[in-house]
C-alpha positions in Angstrom: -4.1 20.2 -26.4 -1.6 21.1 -23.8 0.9 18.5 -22.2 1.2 18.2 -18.5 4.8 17.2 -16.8 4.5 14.7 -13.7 6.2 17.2 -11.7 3.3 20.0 -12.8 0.7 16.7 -11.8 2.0 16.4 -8.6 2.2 19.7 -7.6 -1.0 20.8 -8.8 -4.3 20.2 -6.5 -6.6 20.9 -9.5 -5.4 18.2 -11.5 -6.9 14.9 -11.7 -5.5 12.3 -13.2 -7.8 10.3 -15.7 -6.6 6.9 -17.0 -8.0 5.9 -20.2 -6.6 2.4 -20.3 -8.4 -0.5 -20.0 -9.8 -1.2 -15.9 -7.2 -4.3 -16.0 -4.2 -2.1 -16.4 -5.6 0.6 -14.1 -6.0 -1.7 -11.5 -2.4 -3.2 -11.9 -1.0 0.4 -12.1 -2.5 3.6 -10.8 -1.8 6.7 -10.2 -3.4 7.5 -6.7 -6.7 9.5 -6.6 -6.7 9.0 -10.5 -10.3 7.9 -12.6 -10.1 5.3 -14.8 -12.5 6.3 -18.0 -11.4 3.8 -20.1 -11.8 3.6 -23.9 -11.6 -0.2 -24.1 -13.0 -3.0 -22.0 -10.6 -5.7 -20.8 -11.9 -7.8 -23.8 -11.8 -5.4 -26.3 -8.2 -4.3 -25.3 -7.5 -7.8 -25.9 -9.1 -8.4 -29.1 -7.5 -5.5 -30.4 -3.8 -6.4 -29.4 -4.6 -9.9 -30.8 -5.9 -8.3 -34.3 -2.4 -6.2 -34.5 -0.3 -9.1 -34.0 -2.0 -11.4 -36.6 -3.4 -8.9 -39.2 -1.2 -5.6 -38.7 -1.4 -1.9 -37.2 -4.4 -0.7 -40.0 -6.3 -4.0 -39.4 -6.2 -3.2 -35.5 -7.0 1.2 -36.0 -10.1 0.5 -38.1 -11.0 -1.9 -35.2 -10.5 0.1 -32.2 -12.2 2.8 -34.3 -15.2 1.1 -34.7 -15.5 0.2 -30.9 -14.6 3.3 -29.6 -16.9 5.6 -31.9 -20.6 4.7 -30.7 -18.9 5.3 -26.8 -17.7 9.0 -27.6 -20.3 10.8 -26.3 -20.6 9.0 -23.2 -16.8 9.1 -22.9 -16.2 12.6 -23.5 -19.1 12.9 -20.9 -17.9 11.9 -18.2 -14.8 13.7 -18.7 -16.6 17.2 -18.8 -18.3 16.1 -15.8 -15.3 16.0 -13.7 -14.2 19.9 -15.0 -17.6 20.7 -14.1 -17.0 19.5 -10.4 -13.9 22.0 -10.4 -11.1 19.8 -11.3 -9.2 19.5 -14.1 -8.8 16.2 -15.9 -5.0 14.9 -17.3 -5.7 12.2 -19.5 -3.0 9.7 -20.0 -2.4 6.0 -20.9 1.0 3.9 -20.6 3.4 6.3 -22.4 1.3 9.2 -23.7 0.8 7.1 -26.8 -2.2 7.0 -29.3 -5.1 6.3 -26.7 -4.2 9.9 -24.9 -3.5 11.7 -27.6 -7.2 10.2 -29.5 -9.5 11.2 -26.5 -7.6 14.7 -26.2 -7.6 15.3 -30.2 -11.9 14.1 -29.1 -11.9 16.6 -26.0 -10.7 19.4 -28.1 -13.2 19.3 -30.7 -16.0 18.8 -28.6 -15.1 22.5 -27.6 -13.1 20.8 -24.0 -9.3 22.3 -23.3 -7.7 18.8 -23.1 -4.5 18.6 -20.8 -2.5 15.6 -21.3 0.3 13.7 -19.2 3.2 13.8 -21.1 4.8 10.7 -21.1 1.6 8.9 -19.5 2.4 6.4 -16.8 5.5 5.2 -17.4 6.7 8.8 -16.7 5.0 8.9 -13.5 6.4 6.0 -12.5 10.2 6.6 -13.6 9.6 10.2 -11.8 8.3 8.5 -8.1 11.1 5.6 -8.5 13.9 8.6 -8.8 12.8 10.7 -6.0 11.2 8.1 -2.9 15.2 8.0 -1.7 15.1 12.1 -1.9 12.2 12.3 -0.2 12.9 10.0 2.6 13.5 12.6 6.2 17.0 12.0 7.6 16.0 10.1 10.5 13.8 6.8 11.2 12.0 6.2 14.3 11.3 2.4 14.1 9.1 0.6 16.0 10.3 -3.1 17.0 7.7 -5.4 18.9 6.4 -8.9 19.0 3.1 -9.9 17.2 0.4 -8.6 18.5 2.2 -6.1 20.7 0.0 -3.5 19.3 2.3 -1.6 16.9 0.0 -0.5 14.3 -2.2 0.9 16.9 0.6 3.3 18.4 1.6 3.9 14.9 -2.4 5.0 13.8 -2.9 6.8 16.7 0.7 9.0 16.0 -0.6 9.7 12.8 -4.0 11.0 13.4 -2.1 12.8 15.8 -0.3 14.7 12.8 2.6 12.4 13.4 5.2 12.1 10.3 3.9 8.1 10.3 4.6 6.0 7.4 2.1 2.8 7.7 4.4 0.2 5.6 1.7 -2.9 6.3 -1.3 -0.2 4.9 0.7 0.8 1.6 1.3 -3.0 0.7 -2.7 -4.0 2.7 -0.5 -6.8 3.8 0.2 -7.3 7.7 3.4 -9.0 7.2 2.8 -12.3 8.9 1.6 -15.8 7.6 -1.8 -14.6 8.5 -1.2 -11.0 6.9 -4.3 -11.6 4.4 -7.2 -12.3 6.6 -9.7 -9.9 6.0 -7.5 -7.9 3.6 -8.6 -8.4 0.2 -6.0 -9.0 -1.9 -2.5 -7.9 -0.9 -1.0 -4.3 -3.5 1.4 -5.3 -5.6 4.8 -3.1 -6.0 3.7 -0.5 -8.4 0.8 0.4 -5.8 3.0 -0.2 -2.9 5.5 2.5 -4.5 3.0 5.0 -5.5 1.4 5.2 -2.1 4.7 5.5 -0.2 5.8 8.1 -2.7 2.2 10.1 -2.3 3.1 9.7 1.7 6.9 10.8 1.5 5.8 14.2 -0.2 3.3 15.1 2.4 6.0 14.8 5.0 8.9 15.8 3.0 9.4 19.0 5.4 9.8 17.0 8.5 13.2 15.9 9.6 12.1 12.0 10.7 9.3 9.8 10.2 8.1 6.3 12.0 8.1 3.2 10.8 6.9 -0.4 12.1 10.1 -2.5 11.7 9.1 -4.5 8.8 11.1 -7.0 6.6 12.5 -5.9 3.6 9.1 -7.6 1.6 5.6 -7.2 3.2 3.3 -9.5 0.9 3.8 -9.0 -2.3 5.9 -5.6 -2.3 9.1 -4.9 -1.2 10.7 -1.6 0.4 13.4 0.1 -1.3 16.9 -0.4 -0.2 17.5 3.3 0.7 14.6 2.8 3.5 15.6 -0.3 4.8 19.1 1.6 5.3 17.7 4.4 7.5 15.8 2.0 9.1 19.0 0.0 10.7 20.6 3.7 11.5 17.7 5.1 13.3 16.1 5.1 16.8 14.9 2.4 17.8 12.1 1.3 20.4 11.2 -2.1 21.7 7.3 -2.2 22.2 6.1 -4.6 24.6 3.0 -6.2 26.4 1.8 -9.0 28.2 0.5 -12.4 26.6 -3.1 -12.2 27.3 -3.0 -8.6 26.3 -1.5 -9.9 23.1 -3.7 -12.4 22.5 -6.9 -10.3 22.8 -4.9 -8.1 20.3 -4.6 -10.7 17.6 -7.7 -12.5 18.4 -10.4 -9.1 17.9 -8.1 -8.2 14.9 -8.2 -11.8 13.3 -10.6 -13.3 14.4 -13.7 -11.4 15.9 -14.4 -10.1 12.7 -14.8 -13.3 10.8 -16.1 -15.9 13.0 -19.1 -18.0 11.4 -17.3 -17.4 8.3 -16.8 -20.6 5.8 -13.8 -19.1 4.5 -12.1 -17.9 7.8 -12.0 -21.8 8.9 -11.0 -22.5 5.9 -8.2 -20.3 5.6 -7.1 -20.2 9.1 -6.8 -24.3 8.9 -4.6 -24.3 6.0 -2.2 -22.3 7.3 -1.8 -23.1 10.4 -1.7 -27.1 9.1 1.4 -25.7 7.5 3.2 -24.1 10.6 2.1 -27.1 12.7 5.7 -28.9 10.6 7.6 -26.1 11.8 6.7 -25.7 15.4 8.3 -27.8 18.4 7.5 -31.5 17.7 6.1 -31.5 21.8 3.1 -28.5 21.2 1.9 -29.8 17.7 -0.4 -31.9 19.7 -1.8 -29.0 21.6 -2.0 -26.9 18.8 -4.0 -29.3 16.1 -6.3 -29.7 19.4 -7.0 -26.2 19.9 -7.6 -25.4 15.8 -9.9 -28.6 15.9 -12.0 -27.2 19.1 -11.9 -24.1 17.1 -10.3 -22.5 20.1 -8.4 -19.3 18.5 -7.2 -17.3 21.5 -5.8 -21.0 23.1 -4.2 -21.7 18.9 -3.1 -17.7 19.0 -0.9 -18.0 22.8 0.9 -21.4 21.4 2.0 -19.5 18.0 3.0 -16.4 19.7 5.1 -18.4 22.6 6.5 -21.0 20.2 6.6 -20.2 16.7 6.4 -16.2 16.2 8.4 -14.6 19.6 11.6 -17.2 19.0 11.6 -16.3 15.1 11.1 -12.6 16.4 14.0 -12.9 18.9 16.3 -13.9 16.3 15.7 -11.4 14.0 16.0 -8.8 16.7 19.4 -9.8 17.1 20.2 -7.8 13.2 20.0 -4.5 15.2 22.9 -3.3 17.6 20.3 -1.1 19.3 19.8 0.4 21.8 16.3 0.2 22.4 14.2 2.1 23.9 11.2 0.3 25.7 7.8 1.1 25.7 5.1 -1.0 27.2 2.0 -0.6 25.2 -0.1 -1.9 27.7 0.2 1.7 29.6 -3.1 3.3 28.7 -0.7 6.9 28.2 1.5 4.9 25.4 1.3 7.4 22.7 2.1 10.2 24.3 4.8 9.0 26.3 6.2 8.1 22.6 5.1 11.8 21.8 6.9 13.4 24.5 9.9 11.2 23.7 9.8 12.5 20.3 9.4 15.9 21.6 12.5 15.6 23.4 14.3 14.1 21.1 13.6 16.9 17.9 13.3 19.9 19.7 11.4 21.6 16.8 8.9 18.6 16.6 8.4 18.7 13.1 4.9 17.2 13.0 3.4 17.8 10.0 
């Protein structure tokens, strides 16, 4: 049995990492691109911790033993499978505690090499905490813009472009507004949220700036660490802009194409915007509980935009000295006037 660092993990692109905590924990905390074989289900993990606490550590080993023993072969299966396919599994659990160190001890006498994450997640994460403020480039290009201005499009389109990008909303699958979860799923929570913007930060770690949406400090149900949102105020900063109707067919084949006929999207979409309806002028609440009755979502999206989201927008705006450099988005050459901009700007273009 041979222990892994994170560092050695990281670097390495043999490795893959192979959880063996239960699919509850996994899902809660991940390392990206890793497996999750787990030795116990969600129940058993549970009936297990509840054993320890009310009968003690022996009660709860002959236990696990007993549940784990009839799924060895399987187990261990799977495992071999994966160093057949070329890789070569880690196994690790929350701390590098008794569940690694069981299925490596199992690995090894099956005749399999077991590797092993030395400190299991918890290392991982100390390790990705300490070095997202090293990794971050010296300078941020931050796009500003009202919703539905088309942002995230400029900022795809950069990044398929080899662009140092780093997609903020994607990382925390939350697209920052009241409306953020339509169609999303559910939104990552700040473990994932900090292992995908770590894994992101090393693949650009050799460029000199990177591009960012201008994002609040939380999107959904993650937050951004201070040390960004610091670079962010210091950097270059553009001012995307377009035209209402442009906007509107933006926001409406985003949120609403999609979904229409759906139960749910009413739903949803009436809920919320029965809450904003308290906080927009008391003179357009009419209009607005009209057009969600009529079920008329590009006439529901221009009210929001002109009196609930662009005001709200204009005052935050106001945090940023500036200056700005505009861009309309509507211009079907958007990106690479932004590109040449950026050219200009770093003469060595460090695109990745």
């Amino acid at each position: 049995m041979k222990d892994i660092s994170v560092q050695e993990l990281i670097n390495s692109k043999e490795f893959i990492p192979v959880d063996v905590r239960a699919p509850i924990e996994h899902r809660d905390s991940a390392i990206p691109g890793s497996v999750n074989i787990p030795l116990f289900t969600d129940e058993e993990r549970q009936e297990i911790g509840t054993l320890y606490k009310q009968s003690g550590e022996e009660a709860a080993k002959w236990r696990a033993m007993e549940i784990v023993s009839p799924k060895l072969p399987h187990l261990l299966g799977e495992i071999r499978d994966l160093k057949k396919s070329g890789a070569e599994p880690v196994v690790h659990c929350w701390r590098g505690g008794m569940r690694s160190r069981s299925v490596a001890s199992f690995l090894e006498y099956a005749g399999i090499p077991a590797l092993r994450l030395e400190g299991g997640y918890r290392a991982y994460r100390e390790y990705i905490l300490e070095r997202i403020p090293q990794l971050l480039p010296e300078k941020a290009i931050v796009l500003h813009g009202m919703t539905g201005t088309g942002k995230t499009e400029i900022l795809q389109a950069l990044q398929k472009k080899g662009y140092p990008v780093v997609d903020l909303e994607k990382m925390a699958n939350h697209r920052g507004s009241i409306f953020g979860m339509i169609g999303m799923g559910e939104a990552h929570n700040q473990k994932t949220f900090d292992a995908l913007l770590f894994e992101r930060l090393n693949e650009i770690k050799s460029t000199n700036y990177f591009i960012i949406e201008a994002e609040s400090k939380r999107i959904g149900r993650a937050a951004q660490p201070e040390e960004m949102l610091e670079k962010k105020v210091n950097g270059i900063h553009y001012l995307v802009k377009s035209s209402i109707p442009k906007r509107v067919e933006r926001i409406y084949n985003e949120y609403v194409q999609p979904f229409l006929g759906e139960a749910w999207f009413e739903e949803e979409v009436r809920e919320k915007v029965s809450k904003l309806i308290k906080r927009v002028n008391h003179d357009v609440s009419p209009s607005l509980a009209f057009a969600l009755e009529e079920k008329n979502y590009k006439e529901l999206i221009e009210i929001l935009l002109v009196h609930y989201y662009d005001p709200r927008y204009k005052h935050a705006l106001q945090e940023y000295e500036g200056p700005f450099k505009e861009i309309d988005s509507d211009d079907p050459d958007v990106v690479e006037i932004i590109a040449i901009e950026l050219q200009k700007t770093f003469s060595d273009s460090s695109v990745v």
